[in-house]
Backbone bond lengths (Angstrom), bond angles and torsions (degrees), N, CA, C in turn:
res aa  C-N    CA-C-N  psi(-1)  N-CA   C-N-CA  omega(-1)  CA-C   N-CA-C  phi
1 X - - - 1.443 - - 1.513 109.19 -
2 X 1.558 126.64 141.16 1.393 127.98 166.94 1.391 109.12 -75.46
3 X 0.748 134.29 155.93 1.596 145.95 179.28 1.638 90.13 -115.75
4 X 1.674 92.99 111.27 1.690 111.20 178.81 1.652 103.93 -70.50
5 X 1.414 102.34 143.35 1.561 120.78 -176.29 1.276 111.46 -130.22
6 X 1.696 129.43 167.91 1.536 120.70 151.31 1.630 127.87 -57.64
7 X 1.691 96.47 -22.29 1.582 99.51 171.58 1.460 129.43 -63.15
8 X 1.714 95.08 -19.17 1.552 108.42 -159.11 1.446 109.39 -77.67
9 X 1.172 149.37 67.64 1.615 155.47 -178.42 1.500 113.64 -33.08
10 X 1.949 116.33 -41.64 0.960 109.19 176.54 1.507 123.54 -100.10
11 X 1.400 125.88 15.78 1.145 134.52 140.57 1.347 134.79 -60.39
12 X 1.651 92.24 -32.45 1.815 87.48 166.46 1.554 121.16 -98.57
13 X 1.412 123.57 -10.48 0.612 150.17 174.22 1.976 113.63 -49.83
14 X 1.681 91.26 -61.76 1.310 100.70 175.01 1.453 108.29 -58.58
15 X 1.522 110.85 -60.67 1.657 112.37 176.58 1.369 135.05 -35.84
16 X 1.706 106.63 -13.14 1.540 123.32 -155.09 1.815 83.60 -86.29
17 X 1.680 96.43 -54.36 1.399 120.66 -159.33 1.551 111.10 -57.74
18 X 1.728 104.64 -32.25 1.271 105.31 175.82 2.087 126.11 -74.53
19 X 1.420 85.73 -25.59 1.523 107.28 167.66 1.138 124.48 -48.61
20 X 1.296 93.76 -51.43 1.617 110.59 176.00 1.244 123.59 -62.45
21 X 1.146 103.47 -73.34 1.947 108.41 155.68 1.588 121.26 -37.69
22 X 1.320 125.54 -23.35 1.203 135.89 174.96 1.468 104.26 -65.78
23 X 1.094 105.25 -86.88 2.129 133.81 165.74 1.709 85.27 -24.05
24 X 1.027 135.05 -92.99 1.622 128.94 -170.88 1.622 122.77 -34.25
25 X 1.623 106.14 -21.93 1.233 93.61 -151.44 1.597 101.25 -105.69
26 X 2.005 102.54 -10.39 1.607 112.47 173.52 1.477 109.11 -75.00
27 X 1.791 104.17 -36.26 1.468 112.49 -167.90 1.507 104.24 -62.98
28 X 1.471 129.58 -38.38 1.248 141.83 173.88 1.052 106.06 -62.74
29 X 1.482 139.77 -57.78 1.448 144.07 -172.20 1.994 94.16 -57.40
30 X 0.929 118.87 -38.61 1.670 111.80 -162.23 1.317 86.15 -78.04
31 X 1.019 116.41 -60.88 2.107 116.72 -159.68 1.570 88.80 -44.87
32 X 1.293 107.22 -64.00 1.988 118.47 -164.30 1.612 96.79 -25.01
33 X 1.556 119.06 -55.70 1.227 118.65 -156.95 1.505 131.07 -53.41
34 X 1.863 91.38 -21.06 1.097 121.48 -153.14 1.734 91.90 -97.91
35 X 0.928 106.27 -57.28 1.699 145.40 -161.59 1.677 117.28 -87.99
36 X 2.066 112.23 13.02 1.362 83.96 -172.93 1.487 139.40 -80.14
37 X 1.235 121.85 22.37 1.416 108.54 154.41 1.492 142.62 -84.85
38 X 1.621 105.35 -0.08 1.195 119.32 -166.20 1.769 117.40 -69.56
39 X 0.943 88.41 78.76 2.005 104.85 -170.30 2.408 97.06 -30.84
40 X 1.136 109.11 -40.37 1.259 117.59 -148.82 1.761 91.66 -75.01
41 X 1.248 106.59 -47.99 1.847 128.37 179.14 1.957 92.72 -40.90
42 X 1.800 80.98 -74.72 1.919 88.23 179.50 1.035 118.28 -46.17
43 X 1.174 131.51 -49.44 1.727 126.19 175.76 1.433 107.54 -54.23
44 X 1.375 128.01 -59.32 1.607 123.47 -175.11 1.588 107.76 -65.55
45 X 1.276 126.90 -22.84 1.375 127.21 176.04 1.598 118.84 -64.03
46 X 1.851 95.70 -38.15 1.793 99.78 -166.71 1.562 92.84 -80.64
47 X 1.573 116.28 -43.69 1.480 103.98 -177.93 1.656 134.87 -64.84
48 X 1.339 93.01 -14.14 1.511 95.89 161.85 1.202 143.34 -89.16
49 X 1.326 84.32 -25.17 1.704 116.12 146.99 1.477 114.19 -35.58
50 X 1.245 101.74 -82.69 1.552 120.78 173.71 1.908 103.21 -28.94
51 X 1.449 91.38 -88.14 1.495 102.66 172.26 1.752 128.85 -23.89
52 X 1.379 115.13 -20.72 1.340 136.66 -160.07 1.498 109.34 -104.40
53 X 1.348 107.14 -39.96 1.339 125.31 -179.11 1.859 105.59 -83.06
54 X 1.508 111.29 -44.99 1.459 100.22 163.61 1.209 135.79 -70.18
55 X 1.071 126.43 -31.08 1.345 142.64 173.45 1.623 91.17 -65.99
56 X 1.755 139.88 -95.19 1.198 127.38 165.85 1.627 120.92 17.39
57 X 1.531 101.24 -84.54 1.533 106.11 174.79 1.126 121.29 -46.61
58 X 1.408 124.75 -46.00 1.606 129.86 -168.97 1.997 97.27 -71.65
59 X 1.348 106.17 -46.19 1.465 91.04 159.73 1.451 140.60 -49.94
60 X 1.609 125.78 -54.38 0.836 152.92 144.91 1.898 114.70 -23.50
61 X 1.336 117.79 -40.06 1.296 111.14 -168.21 1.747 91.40 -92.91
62 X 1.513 99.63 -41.04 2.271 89.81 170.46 1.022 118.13 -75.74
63 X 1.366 146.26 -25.93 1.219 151.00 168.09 1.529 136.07 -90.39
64 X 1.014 119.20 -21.81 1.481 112.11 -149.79 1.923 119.94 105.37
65 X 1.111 83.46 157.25 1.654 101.58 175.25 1.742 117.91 -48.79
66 X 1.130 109.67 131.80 1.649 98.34 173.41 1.635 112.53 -111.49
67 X 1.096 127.09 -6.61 1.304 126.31 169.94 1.368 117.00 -143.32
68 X 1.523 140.16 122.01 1.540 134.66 -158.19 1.934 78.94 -85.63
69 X 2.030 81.15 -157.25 1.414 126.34 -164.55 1.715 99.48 21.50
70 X 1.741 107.72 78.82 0.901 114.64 123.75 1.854 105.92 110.31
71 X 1.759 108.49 -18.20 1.128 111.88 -172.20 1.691 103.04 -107.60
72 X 1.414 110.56 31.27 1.175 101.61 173.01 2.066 99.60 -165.87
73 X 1.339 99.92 134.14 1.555 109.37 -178.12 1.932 103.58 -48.95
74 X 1.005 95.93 165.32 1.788 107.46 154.57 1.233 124.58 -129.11
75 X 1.409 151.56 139.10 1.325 150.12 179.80 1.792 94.17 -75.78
76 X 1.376 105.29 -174.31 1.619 126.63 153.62 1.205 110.78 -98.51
77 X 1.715 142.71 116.09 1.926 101.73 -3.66 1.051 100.15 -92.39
78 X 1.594 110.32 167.67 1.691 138.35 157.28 1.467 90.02 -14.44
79 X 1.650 96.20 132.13 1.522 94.71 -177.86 1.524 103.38 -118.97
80 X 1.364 110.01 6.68 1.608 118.76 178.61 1.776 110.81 -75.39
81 X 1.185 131.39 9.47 0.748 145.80 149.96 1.063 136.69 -101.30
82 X 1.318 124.73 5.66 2.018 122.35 179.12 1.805 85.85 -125.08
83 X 1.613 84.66 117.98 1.480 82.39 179.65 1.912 107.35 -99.56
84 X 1.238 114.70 -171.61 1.273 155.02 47.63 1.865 88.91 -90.83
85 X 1.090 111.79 143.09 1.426 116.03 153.68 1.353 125.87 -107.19
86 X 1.798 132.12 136.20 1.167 121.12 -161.90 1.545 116.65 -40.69
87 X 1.289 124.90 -41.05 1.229 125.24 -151.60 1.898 96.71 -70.92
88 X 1.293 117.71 -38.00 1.783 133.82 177.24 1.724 113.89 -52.99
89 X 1.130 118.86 -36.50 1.242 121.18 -171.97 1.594 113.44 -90.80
């Protein structure tokens, strides 16, 4: 694992990317509620989905875990303890 820094450009980089996909994927989740038959919504929802979950991992395998209890692996050692942690930066 890299141990994320201020030097690290593509650590935040990824985080930016995951934001983004985040922000899209609530704004989609609210419309859906409103909107569920909209076949076109669901399609851009599952693929970002998709997209969200790979990107995640590829973070996750250079960095560390981004969300505990259970939705995210750990290396040897416990890595919930060496911070920066996403939420800090």
């Amino acid at each position: 694992m890299t141990e994320a820094n201020p030097c690290d450009s593509r650590y935040y980089e990824l985080l930016e990317q995951l934001q983004v996909l985040d922000f899209a994927l609530v704004e989609l989740n609210l419309y859906l509620n409103t909107h569920p038959e909209d076949l076109k919504a669901i399609e851009q929802f599952n693929q970002l989905t998709q997209e969200r979950t790979r990107l995640a991992n590829h973070f996750q395998e250079l960095y560390g875990p981004l969300q505990n209890f259970g939705r995210a692996y750990s290396k040897c050692p416990w890595e919930w303890n060496q911070p920066p942690w996403p939420w800090q930066v």
